[in-house]
Each structure stands twice: as C-alpha cells, then as structure tokens.
C-alpha positions in Angstrom: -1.8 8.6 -26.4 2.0 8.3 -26.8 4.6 5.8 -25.6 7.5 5.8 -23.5 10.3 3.5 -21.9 11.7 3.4 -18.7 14.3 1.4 -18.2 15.8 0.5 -14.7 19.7 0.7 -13.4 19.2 -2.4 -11.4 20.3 -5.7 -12.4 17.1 -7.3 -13.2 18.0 -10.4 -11.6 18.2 -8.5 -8.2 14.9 -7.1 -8.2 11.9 -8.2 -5.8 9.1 -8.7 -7.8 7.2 -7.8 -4.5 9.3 -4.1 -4.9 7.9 -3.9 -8.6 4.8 -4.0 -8.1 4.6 -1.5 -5.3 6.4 0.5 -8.2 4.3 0.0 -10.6 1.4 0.6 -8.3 2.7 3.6 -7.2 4.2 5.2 -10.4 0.0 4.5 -11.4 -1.1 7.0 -8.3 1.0 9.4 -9.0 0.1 9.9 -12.6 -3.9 10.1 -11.8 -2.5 12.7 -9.4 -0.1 14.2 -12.0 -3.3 14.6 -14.2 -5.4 16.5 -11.4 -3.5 18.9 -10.0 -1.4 19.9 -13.4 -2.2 23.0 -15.1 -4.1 22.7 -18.0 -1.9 25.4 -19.9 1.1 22.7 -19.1 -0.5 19.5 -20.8 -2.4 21.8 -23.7 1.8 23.2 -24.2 3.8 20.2 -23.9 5.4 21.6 -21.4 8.7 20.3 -20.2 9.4 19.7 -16.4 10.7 22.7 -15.0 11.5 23.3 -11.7 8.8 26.1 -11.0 6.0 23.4 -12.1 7.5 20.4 -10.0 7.4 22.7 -6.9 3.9 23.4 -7.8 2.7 20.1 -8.3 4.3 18.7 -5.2 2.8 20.9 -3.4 -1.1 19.9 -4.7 0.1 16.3 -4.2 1.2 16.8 -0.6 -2.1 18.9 0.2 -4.3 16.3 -1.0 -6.8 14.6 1.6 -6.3 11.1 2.5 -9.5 10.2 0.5 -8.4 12.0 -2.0 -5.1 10.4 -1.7 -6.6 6.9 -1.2 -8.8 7.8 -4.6 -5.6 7.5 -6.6 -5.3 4.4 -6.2 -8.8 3.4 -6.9 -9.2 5.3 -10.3 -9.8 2.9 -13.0 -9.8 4.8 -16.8 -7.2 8.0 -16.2 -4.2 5.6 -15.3 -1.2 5.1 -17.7 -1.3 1.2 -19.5 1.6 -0.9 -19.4 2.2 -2.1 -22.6 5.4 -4.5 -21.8 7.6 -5.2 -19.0 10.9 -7.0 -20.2 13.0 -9.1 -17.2 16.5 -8.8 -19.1 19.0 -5.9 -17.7 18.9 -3.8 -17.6 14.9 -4.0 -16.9 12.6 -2.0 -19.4 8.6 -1.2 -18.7 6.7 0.3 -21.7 3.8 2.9 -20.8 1.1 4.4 -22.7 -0.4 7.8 -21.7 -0.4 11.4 -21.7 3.1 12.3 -22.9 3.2 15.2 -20.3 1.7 13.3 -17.3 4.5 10.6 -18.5 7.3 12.6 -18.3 6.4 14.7 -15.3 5.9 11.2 -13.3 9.2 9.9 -14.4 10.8 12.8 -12.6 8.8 12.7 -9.7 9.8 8.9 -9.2 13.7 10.3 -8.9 14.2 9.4 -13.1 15.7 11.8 -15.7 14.1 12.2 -19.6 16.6 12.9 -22.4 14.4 14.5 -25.0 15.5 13.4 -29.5 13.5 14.0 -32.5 13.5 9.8 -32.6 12.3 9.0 -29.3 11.7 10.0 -25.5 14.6 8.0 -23.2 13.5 7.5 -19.7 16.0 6.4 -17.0 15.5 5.5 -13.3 18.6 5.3 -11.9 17.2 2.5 -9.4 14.0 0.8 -8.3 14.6 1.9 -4.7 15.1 5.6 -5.9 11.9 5.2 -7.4 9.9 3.6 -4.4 11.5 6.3 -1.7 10.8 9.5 -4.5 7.4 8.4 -5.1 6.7 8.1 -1.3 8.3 10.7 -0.6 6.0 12.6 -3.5 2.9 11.4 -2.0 3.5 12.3 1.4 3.5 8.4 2.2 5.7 7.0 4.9 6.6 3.6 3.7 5.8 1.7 7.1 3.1 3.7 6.9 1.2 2.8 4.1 1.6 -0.5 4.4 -0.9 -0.2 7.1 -3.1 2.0 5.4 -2.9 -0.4 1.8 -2.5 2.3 -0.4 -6.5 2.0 -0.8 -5.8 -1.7 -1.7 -7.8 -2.6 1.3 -9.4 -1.1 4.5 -6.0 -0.6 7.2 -6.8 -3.3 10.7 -4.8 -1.6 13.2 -3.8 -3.2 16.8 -4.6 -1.7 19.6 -1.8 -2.2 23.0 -3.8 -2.4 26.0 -3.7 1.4 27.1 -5.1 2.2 23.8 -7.2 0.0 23.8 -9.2 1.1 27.3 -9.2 4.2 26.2 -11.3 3.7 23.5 -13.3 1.2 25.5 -13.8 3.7 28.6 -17.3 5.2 29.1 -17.7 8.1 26.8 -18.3 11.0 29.0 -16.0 13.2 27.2 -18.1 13.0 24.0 -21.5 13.4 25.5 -23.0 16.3 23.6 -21.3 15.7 20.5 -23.5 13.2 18.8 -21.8 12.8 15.8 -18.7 11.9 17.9 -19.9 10.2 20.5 -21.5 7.8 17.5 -18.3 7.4 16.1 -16.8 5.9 19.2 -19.9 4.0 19.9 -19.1 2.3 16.6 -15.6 1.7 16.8 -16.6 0.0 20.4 -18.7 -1.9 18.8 -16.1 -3.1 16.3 -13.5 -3.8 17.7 -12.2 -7.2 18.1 -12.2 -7.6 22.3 -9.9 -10.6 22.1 -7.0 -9.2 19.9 -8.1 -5.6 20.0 -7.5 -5.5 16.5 -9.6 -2.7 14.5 -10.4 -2.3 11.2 -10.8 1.3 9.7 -12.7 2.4 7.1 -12.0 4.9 4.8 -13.8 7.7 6.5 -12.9 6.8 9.8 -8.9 7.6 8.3 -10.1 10.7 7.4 -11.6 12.0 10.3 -8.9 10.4 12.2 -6.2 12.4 10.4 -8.3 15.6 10.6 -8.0 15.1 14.5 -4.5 14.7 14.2 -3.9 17.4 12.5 -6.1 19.6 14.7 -5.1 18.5 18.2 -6.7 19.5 21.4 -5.8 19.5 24.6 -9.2 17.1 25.6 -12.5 15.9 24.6 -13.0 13.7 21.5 -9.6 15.0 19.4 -7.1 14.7 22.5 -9.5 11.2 22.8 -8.4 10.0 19.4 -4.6 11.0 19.4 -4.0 8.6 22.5 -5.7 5.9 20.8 -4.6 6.7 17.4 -1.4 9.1 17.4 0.7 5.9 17.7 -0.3 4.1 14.1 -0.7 7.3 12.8 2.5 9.3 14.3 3.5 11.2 11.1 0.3 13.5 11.3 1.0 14.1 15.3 2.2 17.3 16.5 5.9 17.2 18.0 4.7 18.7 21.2 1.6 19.4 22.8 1.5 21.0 26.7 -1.5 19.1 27.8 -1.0 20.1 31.9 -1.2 23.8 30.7 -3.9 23.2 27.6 -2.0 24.7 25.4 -0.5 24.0 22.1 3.0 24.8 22.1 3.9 22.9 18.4 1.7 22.9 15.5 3.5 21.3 13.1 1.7 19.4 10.0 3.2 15.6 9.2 6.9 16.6 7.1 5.6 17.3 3.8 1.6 17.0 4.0 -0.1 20.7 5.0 -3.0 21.3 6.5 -6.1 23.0 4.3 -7.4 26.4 5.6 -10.5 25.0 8.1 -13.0 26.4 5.1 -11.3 24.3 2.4 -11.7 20.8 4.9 
C-alpha cells in the first residue's frame, strides 16, 4: 500500500462539510470500481493514466448495473483509507491504497498528478470539480442520486396522484405474467395510501431501470415508465410513439449503455 495527497484549490474555510463527505464518499466508489474494471496488466505495470485506459475504464464504469453500481458503495475491505484530513488551505486529505487505483481516481475526479522521484503530488483544482467529475464518472445525476442514496439507504419515492392510480388500478395488463403481476401486487401492498410515498428496494431499482431501458409500447414495462419514468427520467427514452406502438428513440440515459439482452 502506498500513500498519496490530494490537496484542494478551495479555500478551506468555504467548504460544506456536507460537500466533503459526498466527496469523500464518492472518490471511495469510484476507486472499488477503479479496481474492478482495470486491467490487470495496468496495476501489475504501474501504469500511468493514459488516455486510451481512461476511455476504457469509463466506459466499464458507465456499463455497470445499478446493483452493481449501488455495490460500490457497500464494499467494505477494497476501499482506499484516509489517513488524515487537514482543515487549513489550502485543504489536504491523505489516502492509502493501490498507487495505480490512486492515481487513476484522482483523474477521474477532474484532478491532475505530477509524478517526482520524492513523492506523488495530487491536485483537485476544486471540490465542485470533483463532485460533478465523479458524477459525471458514475453515470450519476446529482438530483438523482440523492434519491437513490448512493446505496446509503433504500430510495422512498412520492408518487403524484396520476402515478399513483396507475399503480393502484386493477392489474389486468399483467395477468399472465406472474412474476410481474407479483411485483405490482407488492408495491400495492406497500405503498403508503395516505402520502403515496414508496420505498424501493434494491431490486425493485433494478428491475425498474431494466424496464426503462427497454420500453414498450404497453403491458407491464409501458406500466412502469408512467409510474416510474418521472423519478427515474435519465434512463427514459426521448421519444416513444405509443398511438402507433412503435419505438421511434432508443436512446440509453447520456452516458450509461445498455448490456446486450444475454449479458442482463
């Protein structure tokens, strides 16, 4: 394990402590990612960022499922340990890790690495540079996941009242489709009739998103993008000709792309 410091362009004094940790929580994610979909020959090579690799590795981030995505979060002994955190400006965090992993999540948070036979510098030019690169990395919308907790906590979504009777109305259009028509049965059965407020769990997001991403024109997945496309909007389709029952748009959330149907 090897060290490294990042310092921060910010004056300390301006910084939310709130926007650190989100940071700090991300900057964690994206190193357990950084570690899973890096080559091997990269880490085993010390290889230095280039821009080949950093195309690559976005790419494996931004294909990940949400549970994989949400299972970033919840890893416990591949993350990177924070040593120190010192509050003066400009602000300096000390990590521990995998010098490779290190340095290819510094650049992925929008930072820059000067290389020196004494020691590896780290600069983020700012802490909002970092947030937006490493949502932008993830494939995370920032109003986004804040509903979805970045796999802090189940997201409780609320229902306006359209969406809401739809997923309340009888379930004709599922009948036949037992493992479907169970999964609105259950979500009935969940929700909260007074505020219509739902909490999801973590495969419900999944198979939520899958129907997103695979829109039809009716039955259960047309079912779940009215009562769903709204808090989920950045895995809906631009434009779908439901009159005609056809899709005119298939067009993956900016960033995230779908798996082939035999890799879901």
């Amino acid at each position: 394990m090897e060290s490294i410091t990042l310092v921060i362009g910010d004056d300390s004094a301006s910084l939310d402590p709130r926007d650190i940790a989100e940071f700090l929580y991300l900057f964690q994610a994206a190193y357990v990612g950084l570690r899973r979909v890096l080559p091997k020959s990269v880490i085993t090579k010390a290889e230095r960022p280039s821009r080949g690799t950093l195309d690559l590795v976005r790419e494996r981030l931004l294909n990940l499922s949400p549970r994989e995505l949400s299972g970033l979060f919840a890893a416990k002994g591949e993350v990177a340990r924070i040593t120190q955190i010192r509050r003066e400006s400009p602000m300096e965090i000390a990590l521990v890790g995998c010098m490779v992993v290190l340095t290819f999540a510094v650049v992925l948070s929008g930072g820059s690495i000067t290389l020196s036979p004494e020691k590896v510098a780290a600069k983020l030019p700012s802490l909002g540079t970092g947030l937006k690169s490493l949502l932008d990395a993830l494939g995370l919308n920032r109003n986004e996941s804040k509903k979805v907790g970045f796999g802090l906590r189940p997201p409780v979504i609320k229902l306006n009242l359209t969406e809401f009777r739809e997923l309340m109305r009888p379930d004709a259009g599922t009948k036949g489709q037992g493992g479907f028509q169970s999964f609105f049965l259950s979500l009935q059965y969940r929700v909260n009739k007074a505020t219509r407020t739902l909490e999801l769990t973590e495969a419900d997001v999944e198979r939520i998103h899958r129907a997103l991403e695979n829109p039809s024109a009716g039955g259960w997945q047309g079912r779940l993008t009215k009562i769903f496309g709204r808090h989920f909007k950045q895995h809906l389709p631009p434009a779908i000709d439901i009159s005609s029952k056809i899709v005119k748009v298939f067009e993956v959330a900016p960033g995230r792309k779908a798996l082939p149907p035999s890799e879901r």
